[in-house]
Structure formats: structure tokens, C-alpha cells
N, C-alpha and C positions, 0 to 999 in steps of 0.2 A: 437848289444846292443841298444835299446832304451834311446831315449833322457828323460833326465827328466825335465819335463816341469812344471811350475807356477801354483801351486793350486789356482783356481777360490772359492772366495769366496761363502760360503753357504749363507739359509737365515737360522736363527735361530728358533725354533719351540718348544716350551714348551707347554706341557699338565699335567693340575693340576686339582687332582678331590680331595674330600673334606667334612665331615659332615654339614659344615655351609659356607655360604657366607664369614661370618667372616674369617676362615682358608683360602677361597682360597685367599681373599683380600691379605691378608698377603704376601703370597705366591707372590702373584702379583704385592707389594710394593716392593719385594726384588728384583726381575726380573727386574723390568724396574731398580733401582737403581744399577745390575750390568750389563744391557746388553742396558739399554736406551730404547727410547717412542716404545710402541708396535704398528704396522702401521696396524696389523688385530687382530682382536679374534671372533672365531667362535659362534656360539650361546651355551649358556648352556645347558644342555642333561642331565638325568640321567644313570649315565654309571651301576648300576643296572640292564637295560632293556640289555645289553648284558655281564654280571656276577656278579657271586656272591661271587668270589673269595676274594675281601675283606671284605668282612661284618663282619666275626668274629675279624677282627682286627680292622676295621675302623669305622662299623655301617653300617646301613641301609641307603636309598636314597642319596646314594650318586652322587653330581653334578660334572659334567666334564665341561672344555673348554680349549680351544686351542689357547694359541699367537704365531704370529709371531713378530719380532723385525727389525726395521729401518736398522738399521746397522747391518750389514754385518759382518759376524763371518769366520775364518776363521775354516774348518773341523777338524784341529788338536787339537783343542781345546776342542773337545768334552769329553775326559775322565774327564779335569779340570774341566768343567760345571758339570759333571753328579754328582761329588763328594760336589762341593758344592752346589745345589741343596738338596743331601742327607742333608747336615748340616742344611740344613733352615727347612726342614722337623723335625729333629730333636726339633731347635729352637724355632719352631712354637709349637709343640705339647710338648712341656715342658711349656710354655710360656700362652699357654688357659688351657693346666692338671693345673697349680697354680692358673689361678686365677677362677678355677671350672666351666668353659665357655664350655669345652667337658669333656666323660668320660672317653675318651681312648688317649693312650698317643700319636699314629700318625691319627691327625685329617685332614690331607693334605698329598697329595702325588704328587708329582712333577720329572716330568719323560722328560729330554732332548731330543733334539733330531736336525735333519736339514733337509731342503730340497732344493733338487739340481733337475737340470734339468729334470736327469735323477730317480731319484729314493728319499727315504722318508728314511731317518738311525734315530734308534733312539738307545741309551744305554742304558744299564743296569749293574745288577751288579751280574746277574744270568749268568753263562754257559748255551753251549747248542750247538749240533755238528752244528747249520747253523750260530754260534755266533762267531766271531772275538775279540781275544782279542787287545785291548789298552794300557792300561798302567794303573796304578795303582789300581786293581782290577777290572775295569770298562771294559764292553764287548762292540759291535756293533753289528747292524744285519739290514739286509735292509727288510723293513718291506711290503715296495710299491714301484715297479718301474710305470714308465712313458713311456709305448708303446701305437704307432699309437693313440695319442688323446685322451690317458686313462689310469686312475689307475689300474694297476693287482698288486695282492696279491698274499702269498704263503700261502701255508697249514698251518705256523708257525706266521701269521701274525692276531693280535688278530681284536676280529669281528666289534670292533665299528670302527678300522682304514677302513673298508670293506664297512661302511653305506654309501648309495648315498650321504647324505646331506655333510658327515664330506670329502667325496672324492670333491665334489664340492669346499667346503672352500681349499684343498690343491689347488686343480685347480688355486683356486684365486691366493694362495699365490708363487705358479711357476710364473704365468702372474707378479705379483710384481714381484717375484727373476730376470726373464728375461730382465723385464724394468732394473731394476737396474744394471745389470751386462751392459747391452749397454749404460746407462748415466755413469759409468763407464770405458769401454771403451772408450769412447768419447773423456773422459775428457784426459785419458792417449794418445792418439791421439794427442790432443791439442796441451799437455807439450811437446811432441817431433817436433812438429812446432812450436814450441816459442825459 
């Protein structure tokens, strides 16, 4: 039997794309207020130039970007974020439909996720036979592992996570995840010599 050993915490990873600036702000006001200061975010992209899968629901040009967060999340957590994530989505797109700012009622979409040393997980709330389920309707699926000094994809792994630039930002944000897991360790080191 295998020992069960101490989940290493994640780094946190939210990707929020959006008809206006205005929706993703929002989106990015609630973020840091439940998850705390975002320590990266990738540059804005039109996630458009790799589909068109929401347009009839959300509009055209739509912008994407990507945070990570300071602090340190533990993986279990993930179905709890995915869920309320969905409700800001809701709240947002209720909240610009009133006061006639979009036309459509999900003007932001906001999609959890983590990265670990090893690999890029993000949730959803779609099945799908390479999807894991979680807990309260919320799935997983590893999107990107991390072999010999680089991102690999699967066949099920959508194409903007695939772009050299957006692979580069994860790169960044491993080099964070790493430093912090060893200031981290360190510090638990300490406490056992004190």
C-alpha cells in the first residue's frame, strides 16, 4: 500500500475572455477579492484568432487573459472555485444586460484552473471520457503536462493553450510556482529548528 503524502500546493490560474474590457475588469475585481494580488497576467490576445465557438453566445472580438495569484491554493479546491467563478459570470452578465452596457447576457467567461510542476488542470462543467469528475458537477482534465523543458498538449487540449507566447507565460508562471514552493519549504525547515 502506498503512503499518502501532503498535497503540494498549486499556483492558481484563471483565464477570463470577454466582449469589453469593462466585463473582464469585473471578472478581475472579484478574482483578486477572493483569491488575493494577482503576481502575473499574460498579455491580452483575441481568443477569436483560435475560435468561433462562442460568438453566437458572447459576440465577436473577443479578448482573452490569463492570471496567476500570490497565494498559493490548495488542488482540492478546485471544483469550489469553478462553481463560483460560474456565479460571477452569471453576476457580471446580469449586472451590464441592466444597465444596457452588453447585449448578451454572458458578456465574460471565466474558466479555473492550476499549475503544478508537472502539468496545467483546468475545470469545467462539460464531461468528456479524458475528464475527471470532482464534486459538485465540476470536471478536471489535464490540459498541458511539463516534459524535458516544455509544454506538450493532447489532442483534447484547446489551441490557444498550444500558442508559443501563452506557453511561454505558463513557463513564467511554473519558475514563480517553483520559487514559492522552495521559500515555502524553507520556511517549514525553520519552524522545525526553532
Amino acid at each position: 500500500m502506498g503512503a499518502i503524502k501532503e498535497v503540494k500546493p498549486v499556483l492558481l490560474l484563471v483565464a477570463a475572455f470577454g466582449v469589453s474590457d469593462e466585463a473582464i475588469a469585473m471578472a478581475r475585481t472579484r478574482a483578486e477579492n477572493a483569491f488575493g494580488a494577482i503576481a502575473k497576467e499574460s498579455e491580452y490576445y483575441y481568443f477569436d484568432n483560435y475560435t468561433h465557438y462562442y460568438e453566437n453566445e458572447m459576440g465577436e472580438r473577443l479578448k482573452k487573459q490569463f492570471w496567476v495569484f500570490e497565494k498559493l491554493a490548495h488542488p482540492g479546491e478546485l471544483a469550489k472555485i469553478k462553481r463560483e467563478t460560474n456565479a460571477w459570470e452569471e453576476e457580471i452578465g446580469a449586472e451590464l444586460l441592466d444597465a444596457g452596457k452588453v447585449k448578451t447576457s454572458r458578456p465574460v467567461n471565466i474558466d479555473p484552473g492550476y499549475i503544478e510542476l508537472s502539468k496545467l488542470i483546468l475545470a469545467t462543467t462539460k464531461d468528456c471520457a479524458h475528464r475527471i469528475y470532482l464534486a459538485d458537477g465540476i470536471y478536471a482534465e489535464t490540459t498541458l503536462m511539463y516534459v524535458g523543458q516544455e509544454w506538450r498538449s493532447f489532442t483534447w487540449s484547446y489551441a490557444d493553450y498550444c500558442n508559443a507566447e501563452n506557453q511561454a507565460f505558463f513557463s513564467e508562471c511554473r519558475q514563480y510556482l517553483k520559487l514559492k514552493l522552495r521559500e515555502q519549504a524553507r520556511v517549514k525547515q525553520n519552524e522545525r529548528h526553532v
